[in-house]
C-alpha atoms as an extended CHARMM CRD file, in Angstrom:
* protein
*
       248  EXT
         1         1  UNK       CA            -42.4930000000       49.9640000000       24.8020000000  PROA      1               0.0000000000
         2         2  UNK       CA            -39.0190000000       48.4410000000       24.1960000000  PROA      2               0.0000000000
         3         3  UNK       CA            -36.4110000000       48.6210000000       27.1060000000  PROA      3               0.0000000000
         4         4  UNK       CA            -34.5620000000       51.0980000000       25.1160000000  PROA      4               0.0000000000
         5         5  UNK       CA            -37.4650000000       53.2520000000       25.6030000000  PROA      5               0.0000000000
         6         6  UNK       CA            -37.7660000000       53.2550000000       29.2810000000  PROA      6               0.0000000000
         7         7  UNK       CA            -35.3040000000       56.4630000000       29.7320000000  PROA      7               0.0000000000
         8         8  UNK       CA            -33.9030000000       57.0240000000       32.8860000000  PROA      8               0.0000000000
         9         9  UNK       CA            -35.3660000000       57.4920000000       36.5900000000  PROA      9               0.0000000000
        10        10  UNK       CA            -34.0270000000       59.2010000000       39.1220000000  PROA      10              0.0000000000
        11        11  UNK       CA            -34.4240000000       57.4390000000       42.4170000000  PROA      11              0.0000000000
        12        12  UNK       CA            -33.8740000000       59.4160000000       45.6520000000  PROA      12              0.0000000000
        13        13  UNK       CA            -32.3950000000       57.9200000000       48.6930000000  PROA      13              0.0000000000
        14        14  UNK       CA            -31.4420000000       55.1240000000       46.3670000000  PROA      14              0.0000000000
        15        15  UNK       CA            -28.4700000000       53.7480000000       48.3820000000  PROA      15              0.0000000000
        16        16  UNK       CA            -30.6130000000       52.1380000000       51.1840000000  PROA      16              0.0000000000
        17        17  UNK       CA            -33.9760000000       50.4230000000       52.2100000000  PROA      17              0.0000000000
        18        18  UNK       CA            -37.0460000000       51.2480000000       50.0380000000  PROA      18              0.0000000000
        19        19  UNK       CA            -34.9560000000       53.1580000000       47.2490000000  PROA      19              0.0000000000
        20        20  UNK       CA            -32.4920000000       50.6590000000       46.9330000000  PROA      20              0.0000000000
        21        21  UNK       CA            -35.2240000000       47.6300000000       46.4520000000  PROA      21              0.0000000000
        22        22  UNK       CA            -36.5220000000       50.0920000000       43.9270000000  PROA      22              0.0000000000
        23        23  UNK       CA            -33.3250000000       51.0760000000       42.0430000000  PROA      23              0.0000000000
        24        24  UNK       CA            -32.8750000000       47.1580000000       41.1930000000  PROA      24              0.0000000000
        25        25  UNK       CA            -36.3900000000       46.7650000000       40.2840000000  PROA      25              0.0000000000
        26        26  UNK       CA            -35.7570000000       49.1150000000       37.9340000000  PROA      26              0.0000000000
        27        27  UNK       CA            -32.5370000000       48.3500000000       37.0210000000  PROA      27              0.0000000000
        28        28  UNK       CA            -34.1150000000       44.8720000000       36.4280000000  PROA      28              0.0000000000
        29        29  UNK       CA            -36.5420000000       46.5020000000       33.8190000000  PROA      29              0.0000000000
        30        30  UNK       CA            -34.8140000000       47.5380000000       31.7400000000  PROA      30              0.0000000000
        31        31  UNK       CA            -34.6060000000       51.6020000000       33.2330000000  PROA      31              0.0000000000
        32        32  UNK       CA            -31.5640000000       53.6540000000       33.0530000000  PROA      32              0.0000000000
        33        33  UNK       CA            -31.1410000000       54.1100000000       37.3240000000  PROA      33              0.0000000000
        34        34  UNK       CA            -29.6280000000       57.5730000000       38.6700000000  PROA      34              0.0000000000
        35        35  UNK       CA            -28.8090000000       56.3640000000       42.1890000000  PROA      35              0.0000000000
        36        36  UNK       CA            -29.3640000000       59.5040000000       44.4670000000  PROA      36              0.0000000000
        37        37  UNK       CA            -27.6470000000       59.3470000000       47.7130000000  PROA      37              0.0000000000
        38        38  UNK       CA            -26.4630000000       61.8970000000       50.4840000000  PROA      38              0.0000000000
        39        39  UNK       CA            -23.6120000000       60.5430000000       52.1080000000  PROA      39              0.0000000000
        40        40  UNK       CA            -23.0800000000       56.8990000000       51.4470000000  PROA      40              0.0000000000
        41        41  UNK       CA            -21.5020000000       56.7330000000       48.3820000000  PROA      41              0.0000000000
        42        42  UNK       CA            -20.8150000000       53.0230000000       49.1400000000  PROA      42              0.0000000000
        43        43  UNK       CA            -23.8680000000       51.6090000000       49.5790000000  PROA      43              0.0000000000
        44        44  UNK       CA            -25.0260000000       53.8220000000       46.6490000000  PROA      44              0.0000000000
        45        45  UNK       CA            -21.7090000000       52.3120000000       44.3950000000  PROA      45              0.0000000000
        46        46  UNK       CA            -23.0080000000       48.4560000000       46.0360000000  PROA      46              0.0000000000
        47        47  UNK       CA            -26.3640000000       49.1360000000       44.4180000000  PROA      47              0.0000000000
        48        48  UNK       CA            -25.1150000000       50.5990000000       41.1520000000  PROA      48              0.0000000000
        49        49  UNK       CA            -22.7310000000       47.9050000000       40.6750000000  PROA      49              0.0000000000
        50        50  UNK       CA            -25.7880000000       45.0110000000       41.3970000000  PROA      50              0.0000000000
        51        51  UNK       CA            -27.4950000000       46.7000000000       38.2490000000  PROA      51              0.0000000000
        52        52  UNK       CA            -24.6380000000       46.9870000000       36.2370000000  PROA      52              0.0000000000
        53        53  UNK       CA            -23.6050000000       42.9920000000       36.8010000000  PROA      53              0.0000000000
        54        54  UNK       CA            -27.0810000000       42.4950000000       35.6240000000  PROA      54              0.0000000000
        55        55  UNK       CA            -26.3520000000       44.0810000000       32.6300000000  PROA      55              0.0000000000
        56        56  UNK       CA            -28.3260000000       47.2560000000       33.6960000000  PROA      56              0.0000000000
        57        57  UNK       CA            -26.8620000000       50.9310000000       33.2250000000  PROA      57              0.0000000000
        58        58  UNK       CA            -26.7330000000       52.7070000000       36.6890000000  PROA      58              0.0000000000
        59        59  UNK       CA            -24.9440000000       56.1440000000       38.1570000000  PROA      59              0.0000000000
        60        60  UNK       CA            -24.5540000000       57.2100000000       41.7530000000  PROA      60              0.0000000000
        61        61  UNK       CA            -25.4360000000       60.4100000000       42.4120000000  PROA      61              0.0000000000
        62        62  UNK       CA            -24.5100000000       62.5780000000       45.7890000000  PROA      62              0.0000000000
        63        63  UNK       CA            -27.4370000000       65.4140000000       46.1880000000  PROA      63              0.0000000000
        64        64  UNK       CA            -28.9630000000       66.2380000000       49.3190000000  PROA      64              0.0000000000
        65        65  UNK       CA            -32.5050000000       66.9290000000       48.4690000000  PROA      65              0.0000000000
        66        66  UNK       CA            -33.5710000000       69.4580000000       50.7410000000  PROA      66              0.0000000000
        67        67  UNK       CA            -30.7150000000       71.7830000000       48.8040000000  PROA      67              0.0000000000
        68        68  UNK       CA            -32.8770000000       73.3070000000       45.7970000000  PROA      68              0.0000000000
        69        69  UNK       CA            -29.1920000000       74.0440000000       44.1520000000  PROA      69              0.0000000000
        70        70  UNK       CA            -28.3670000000       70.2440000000       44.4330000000  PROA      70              0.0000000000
        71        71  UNK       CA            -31.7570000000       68.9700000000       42.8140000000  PROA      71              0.0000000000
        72        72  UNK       CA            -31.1080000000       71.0100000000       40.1410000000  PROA      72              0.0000000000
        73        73  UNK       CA            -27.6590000000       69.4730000000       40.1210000000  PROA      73              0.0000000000
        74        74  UNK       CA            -29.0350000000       65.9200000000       40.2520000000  PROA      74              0.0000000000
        75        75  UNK       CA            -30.7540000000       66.4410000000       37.7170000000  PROA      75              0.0000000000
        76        76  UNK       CA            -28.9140000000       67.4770000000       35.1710000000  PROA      76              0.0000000000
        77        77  UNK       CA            -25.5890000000       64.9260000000       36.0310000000  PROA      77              0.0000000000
        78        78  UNK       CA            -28.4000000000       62.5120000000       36.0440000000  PROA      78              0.0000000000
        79        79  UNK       CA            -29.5070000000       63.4310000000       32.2590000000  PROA      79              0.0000000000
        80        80  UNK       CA            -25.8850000000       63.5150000000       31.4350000000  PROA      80              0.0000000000
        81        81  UNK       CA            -24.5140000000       60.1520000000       32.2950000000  PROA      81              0.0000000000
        82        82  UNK       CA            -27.8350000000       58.1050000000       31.5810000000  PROA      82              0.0000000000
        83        83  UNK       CA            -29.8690000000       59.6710000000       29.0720000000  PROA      83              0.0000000000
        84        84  UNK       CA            -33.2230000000       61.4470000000       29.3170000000  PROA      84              0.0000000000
        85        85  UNK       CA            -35.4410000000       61.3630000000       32.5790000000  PROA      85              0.0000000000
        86        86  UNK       CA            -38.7040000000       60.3420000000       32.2930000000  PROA      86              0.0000000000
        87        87  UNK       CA            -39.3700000000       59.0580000000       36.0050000000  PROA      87              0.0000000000
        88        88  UNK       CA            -38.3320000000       60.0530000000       39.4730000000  PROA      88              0.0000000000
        89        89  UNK       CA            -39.2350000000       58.4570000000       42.3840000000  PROA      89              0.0000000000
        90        90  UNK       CA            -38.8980000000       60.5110000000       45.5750000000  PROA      90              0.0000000000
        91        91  UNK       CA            -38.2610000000       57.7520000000       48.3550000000  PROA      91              0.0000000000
        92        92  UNK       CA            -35.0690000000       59.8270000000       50.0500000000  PROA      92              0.0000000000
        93        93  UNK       CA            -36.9540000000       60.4350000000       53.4710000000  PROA      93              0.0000000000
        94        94  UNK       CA            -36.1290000000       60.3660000000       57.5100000000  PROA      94              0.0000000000
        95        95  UNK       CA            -38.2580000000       59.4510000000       60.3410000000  PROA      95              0.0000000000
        96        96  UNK       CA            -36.2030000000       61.9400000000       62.6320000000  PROA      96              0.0000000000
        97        97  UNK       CA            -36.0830000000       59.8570000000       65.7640000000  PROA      97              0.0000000000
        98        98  UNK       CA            -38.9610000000       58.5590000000       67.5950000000  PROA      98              0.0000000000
        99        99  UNK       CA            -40.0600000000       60.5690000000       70.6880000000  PROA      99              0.0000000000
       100       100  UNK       CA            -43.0900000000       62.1670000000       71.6140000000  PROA      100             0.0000000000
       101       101  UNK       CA            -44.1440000000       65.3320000000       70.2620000000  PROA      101             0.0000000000
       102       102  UNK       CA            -43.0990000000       67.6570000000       73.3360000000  PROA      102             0.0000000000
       103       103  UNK       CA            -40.0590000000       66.2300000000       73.1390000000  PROA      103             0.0000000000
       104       104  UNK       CA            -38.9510000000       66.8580000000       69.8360000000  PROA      104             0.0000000000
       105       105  UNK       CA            -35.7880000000       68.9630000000       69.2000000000  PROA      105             0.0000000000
       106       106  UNK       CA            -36.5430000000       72.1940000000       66.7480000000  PROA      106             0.0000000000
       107       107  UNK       CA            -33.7870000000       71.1370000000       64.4910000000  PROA      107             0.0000000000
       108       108  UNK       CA            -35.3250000000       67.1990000000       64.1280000000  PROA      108             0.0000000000
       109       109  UNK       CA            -38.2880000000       69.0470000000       63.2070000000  PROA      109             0.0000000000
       110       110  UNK       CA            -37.2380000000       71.0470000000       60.1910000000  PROA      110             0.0000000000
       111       111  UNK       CA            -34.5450000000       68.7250000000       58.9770000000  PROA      111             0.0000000000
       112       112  UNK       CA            -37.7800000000       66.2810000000       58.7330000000  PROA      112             0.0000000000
       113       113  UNK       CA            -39.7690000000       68.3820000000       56.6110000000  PROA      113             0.0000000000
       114       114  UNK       CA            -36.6420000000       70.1250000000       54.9880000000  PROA      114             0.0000000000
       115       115  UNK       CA            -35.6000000000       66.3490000000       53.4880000000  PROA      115             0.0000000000
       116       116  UNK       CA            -39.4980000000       64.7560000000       52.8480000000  PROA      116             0.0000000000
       117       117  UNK       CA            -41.5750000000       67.5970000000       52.0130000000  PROA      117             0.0000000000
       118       118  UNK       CA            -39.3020000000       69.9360000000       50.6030000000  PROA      118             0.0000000000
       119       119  UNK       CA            -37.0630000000       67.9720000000       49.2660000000  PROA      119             0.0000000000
       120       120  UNK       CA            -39.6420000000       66.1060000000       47.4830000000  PROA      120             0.0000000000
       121       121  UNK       CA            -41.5880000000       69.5300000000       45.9190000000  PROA      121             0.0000000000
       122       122  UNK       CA            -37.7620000000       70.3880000000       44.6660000000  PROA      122             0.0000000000
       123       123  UNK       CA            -37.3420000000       67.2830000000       43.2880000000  PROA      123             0.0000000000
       124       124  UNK       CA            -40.8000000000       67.1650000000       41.6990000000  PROA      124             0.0000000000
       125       125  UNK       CA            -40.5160000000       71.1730000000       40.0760000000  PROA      125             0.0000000000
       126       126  UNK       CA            -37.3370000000       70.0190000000       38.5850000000  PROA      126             0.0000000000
       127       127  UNK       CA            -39.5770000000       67.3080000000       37.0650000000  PROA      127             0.0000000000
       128       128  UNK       CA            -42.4920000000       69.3960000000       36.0690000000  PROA      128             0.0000000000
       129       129  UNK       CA            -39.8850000000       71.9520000000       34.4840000000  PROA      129             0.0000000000
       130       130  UNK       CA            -38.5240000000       69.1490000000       32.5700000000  PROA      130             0.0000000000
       131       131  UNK       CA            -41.2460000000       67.0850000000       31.3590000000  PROA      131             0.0000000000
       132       132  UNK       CA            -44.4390000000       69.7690000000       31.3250000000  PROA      132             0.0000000000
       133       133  UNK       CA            -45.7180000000       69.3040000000       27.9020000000  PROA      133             0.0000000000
       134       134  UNK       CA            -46.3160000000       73.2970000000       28.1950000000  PROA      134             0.0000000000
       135       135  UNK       CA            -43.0680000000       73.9690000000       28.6920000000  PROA      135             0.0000000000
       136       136  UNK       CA            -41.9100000000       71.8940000000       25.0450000000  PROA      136             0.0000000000
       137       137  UNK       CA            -41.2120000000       68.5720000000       27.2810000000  PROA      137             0.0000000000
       138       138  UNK       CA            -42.7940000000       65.4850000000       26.5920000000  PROA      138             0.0000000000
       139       139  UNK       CA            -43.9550000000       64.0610000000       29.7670000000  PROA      139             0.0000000000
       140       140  UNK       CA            -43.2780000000       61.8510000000       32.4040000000  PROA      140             0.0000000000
       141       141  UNK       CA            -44.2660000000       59.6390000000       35.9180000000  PROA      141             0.0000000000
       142       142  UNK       CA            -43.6420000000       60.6230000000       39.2630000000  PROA      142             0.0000000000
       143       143  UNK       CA            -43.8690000000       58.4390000000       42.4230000000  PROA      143             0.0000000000
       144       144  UNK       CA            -43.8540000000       60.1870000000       45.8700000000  PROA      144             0.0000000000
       145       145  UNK       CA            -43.3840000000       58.4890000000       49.2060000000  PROA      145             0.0000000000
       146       146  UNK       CA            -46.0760000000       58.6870000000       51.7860000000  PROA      146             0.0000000000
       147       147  UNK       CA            -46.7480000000       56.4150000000       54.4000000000  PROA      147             0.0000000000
       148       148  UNK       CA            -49.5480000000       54.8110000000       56.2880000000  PROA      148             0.0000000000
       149       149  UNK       CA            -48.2090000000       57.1300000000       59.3200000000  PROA      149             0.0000000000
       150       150  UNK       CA            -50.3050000000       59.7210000000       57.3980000000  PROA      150             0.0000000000
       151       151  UNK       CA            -53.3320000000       58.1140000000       58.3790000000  PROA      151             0.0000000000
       152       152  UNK       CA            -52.6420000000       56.4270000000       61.8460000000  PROA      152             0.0000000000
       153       153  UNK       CA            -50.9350000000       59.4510000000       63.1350000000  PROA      153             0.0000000000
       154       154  UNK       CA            -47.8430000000       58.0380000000       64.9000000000  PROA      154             0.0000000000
       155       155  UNK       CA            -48.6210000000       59.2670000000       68.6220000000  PROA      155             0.0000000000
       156       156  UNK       CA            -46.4710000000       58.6860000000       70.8900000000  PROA      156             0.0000000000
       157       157  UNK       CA            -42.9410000000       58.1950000000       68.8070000000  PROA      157             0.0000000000
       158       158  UNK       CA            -43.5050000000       59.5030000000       65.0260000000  PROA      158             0.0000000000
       159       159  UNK       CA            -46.2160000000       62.5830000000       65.1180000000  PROA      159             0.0000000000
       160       160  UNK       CA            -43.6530000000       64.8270000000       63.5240000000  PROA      160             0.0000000000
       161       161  UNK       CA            -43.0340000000       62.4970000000       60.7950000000  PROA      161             0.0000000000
       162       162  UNK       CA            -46.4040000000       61.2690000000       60.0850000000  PROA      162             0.0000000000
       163       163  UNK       CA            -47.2470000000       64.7860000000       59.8630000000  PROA      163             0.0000000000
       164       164  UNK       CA            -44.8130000000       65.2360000000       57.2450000000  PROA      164             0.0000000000
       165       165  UNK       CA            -45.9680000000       62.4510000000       54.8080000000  PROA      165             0.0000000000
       166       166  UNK       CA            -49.3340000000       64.0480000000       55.3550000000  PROA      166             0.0000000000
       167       167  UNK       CA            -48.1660000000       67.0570000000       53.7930000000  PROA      167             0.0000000000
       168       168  UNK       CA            -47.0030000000       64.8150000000       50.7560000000  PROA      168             0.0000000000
       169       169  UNK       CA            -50.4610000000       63.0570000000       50.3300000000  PROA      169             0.0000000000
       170       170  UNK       CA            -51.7840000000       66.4690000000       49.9010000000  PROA      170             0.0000000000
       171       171  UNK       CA            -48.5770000000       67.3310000000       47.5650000000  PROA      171             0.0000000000
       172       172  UNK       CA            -49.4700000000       64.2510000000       44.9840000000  PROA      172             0.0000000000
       173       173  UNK       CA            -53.3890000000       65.0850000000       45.2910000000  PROA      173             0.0000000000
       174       174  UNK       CA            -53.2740000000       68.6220000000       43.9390000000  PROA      174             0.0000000000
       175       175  UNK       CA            -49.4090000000       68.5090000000       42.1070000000  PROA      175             0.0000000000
       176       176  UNK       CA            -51.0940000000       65.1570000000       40.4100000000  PROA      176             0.0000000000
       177       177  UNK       CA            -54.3410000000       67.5520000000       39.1340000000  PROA      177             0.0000000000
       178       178  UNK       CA            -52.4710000000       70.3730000000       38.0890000000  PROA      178             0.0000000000
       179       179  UNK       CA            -50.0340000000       68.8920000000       35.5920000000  PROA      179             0.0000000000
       180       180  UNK       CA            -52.3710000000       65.9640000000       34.1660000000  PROA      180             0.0000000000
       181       181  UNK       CA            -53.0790000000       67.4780000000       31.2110000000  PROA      181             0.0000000000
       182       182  UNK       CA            -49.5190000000       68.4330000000       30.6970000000  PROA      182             0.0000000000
       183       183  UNK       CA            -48.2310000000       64.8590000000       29.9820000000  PROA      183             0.0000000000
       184       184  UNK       CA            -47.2160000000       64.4120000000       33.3740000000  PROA      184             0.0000000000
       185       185  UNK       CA            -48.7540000000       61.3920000000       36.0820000000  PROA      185             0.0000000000
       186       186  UNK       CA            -48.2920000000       61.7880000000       39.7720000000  PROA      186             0.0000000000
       187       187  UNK       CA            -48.6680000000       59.4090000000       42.4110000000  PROA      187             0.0000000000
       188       188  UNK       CA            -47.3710000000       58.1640000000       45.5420000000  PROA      188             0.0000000000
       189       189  UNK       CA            -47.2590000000       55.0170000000       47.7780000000  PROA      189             0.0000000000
       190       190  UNK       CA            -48.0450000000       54.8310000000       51.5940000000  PROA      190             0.0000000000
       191       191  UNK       CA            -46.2730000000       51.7040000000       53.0800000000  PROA      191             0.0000000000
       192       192  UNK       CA            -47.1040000000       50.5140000000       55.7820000000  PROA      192             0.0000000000
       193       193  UNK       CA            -44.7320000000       48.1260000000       58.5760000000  PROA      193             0.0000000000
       194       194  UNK       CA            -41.7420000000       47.2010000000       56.0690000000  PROA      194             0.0000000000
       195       195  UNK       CA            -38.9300000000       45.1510000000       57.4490000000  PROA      195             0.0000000000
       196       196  UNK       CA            -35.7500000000       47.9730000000       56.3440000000  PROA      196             0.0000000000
       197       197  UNK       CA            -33.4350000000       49.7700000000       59.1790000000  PROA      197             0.0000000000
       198       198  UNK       CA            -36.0940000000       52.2180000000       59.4450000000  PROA      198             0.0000000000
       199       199  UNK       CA            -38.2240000000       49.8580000000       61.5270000000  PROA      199             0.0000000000
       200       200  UNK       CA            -36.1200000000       47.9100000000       64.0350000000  PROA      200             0.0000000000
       201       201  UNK       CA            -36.5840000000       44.4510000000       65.1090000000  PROA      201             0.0000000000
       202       202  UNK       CA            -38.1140000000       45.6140000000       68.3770000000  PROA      202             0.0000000000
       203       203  UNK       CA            -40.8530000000       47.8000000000       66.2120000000  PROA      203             0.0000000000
       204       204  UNK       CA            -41.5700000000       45.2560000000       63.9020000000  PROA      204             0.0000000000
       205       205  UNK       CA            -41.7630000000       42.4040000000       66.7330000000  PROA      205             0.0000000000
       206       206  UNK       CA            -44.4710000000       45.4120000000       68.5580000000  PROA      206             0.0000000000
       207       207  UNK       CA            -46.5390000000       46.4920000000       65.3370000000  PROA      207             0.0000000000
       208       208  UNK       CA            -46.5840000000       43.0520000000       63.8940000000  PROA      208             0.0000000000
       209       209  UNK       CA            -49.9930000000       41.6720000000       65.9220000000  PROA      209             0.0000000000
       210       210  UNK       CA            -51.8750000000       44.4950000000       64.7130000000  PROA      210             0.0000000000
       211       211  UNK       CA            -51.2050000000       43.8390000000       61.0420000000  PROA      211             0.0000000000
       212       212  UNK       CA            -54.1090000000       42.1330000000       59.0770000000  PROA      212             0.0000000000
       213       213  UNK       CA            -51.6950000000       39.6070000000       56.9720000000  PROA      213             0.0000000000
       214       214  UNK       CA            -49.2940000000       39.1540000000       60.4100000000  PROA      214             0.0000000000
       215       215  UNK       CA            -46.4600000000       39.9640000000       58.9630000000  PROA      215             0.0000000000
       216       216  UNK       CA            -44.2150000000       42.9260000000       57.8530000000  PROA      216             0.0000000000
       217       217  UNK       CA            -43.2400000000       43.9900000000       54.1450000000  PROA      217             0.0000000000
       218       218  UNK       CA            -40.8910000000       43.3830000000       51.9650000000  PROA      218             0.0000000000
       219       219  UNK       CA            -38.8640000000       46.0830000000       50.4060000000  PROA      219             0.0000000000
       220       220  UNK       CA            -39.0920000000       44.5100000000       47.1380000000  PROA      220             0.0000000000
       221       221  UNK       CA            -43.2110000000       44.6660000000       47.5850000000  PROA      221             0.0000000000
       222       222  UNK       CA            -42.9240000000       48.4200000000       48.0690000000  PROA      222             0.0000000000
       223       223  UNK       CA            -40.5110000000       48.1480000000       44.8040000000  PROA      223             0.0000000000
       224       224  UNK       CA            -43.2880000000       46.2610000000       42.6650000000  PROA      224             0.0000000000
       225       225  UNK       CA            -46.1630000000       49.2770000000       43.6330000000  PROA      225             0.0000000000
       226       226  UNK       CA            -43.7970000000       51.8030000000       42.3380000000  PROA      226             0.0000000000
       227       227  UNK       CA            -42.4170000000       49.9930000000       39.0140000000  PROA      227             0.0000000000
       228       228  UNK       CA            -46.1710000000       49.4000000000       38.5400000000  PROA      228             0.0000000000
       229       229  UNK       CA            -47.0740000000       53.1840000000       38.9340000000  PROA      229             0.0000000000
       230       230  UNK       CA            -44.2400000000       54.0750000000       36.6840000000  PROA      230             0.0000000000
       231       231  UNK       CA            -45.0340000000       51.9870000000       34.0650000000  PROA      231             0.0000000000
       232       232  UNK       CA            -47.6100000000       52.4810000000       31.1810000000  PROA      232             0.0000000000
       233       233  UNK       CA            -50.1240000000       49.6160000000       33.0850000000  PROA      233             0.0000000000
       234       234  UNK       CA            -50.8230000000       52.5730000000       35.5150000000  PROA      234             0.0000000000
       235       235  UNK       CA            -51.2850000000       55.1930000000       32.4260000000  PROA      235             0.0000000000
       236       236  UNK       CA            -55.2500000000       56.5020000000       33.8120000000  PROA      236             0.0000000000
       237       237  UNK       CA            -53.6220000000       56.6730000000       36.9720000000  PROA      237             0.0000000000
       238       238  UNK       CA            -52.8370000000       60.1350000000       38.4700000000  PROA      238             0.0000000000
       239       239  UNK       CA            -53.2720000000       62.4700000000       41.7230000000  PROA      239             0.0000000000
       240       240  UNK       CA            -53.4430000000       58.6650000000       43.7870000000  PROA      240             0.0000000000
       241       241  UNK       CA            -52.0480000000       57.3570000000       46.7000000000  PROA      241             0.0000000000
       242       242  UNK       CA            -51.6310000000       53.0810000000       47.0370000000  PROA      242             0.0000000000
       243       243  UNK       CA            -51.0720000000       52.0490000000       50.3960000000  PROA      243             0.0000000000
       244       244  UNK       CA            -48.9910000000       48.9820000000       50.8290000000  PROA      244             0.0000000000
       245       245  UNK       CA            -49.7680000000       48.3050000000       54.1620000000  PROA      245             0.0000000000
       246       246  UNK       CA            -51.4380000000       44.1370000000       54.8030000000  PROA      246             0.0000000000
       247       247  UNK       CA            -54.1450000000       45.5980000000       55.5260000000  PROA      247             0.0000000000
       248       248  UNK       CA            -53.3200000000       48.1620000000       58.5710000000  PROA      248             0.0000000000
């Protein structure tokens, strides 16, 4: 497949950490990148403008997921500047504060799963609408954002959130099944302790000891997994979740 024939991929939360390593991965590839951001429209511009110096073609794109009336919006001001979608990669997410679980304030707790579960299943209908070869589309790859909270549970600070990406792993696991034979692939990615603003440098100094490899990720490692599950390499791939974690 020729660049021309990448098509265009919607990246959520695009303007910062993970999504913006992403967005210039993709960029870099040769995609068409529809920079999704919520209220930064200059770090989302600082992104678009690294692809398009790179000779890329890049849009910024205000939509706050967790409004089903926006997705639909991003979607289809995506499609018009850039061409058709053929990828999305949900990676717009917030941890919601860390406290313990009888701490947490109602709202934190439904503004977290409004934005990453919800948000994400909008996203990813708008997809399936689109691309379902049942519906006359012709198919496409979808990377969800998990994260190795999921699995370890985050007492103490992040229950709430890990709680939420839980939801998600079950999300990609049965969303991933359904549409397979429809033309469509569904994954997602679990990182583990990545060096962005999400993680702080106390965190990271804390949580580093009881990483395997000793260190913390890189955003652009994260940005390799999901370029990689995107991309015709990871065509048998579906209903899967890679952790990118060193080994925790």
């Amino acid at each position: 497949m020729s660049m021309s024939d990448l098509g265009t991929v919607i990246v959520t939360g695009g303007s910062r950490g993970l999504g913006a390593a992403i967005s210039r991965k993709l960029g870099a590839l040769g995609y068409a990148v529809a920079v999704n951001y919520a209220s930064n429209a200059a770090a989302a511009g600082a992104v678009v403008d690294s692809i398009t110096a790179s000779g890329g073609r890049a849009a910024a794109i205000a939509a706050d997921v967790a409004d089903e009336e926006a997705v639909a919006r991003l979607f289809a001001e995506a499609e018009a500047a850039l061409g058709p979608i053929t990828g999305l990669v949900n990676s717009a997410g917030i941890v919601g504060g860390s406290t313990r679980f009888a701490d947490l304030d109602s709202d934190v707790l439904h503004r977290t799963f409004a934005v990453n579960v919800m948000g994400t299943m909008y996203c990813a209908r708008e997809a399936v609408r689109r691309w379902s070869t049942a519906r006359g589309g012709k198919g496409g790859a979808m990377v969800n954002f998990s994260s190795a909270a999921a699995r370890l549970g985050g007492p103490g600070e992040l229950v709430h959130y890990a709680a939420s990406k839980g939801a998600i792993e079950s999300f990609t696991l049965g969303l991933g099944r359904e549409v397979a034979a429809e033309g469509i692939r569904v994954n997602a990615i679990a990182p583990g302790l990545i060096d962005t603003e999400m993680n702080p440098p106390e965190r990271l100094a804390r949580l580093i000891p009881v990483v395997p490899i000793r260190r913390a990720g890189h955003p652009d490692e994260v940005a390799e997994a999901a370029a990689w599950l995107l991309s015709d390499a990871a065509s048998y791939i579906t209903g899967t979740v890679l952790t990118v974690s060193g080994g925790r």
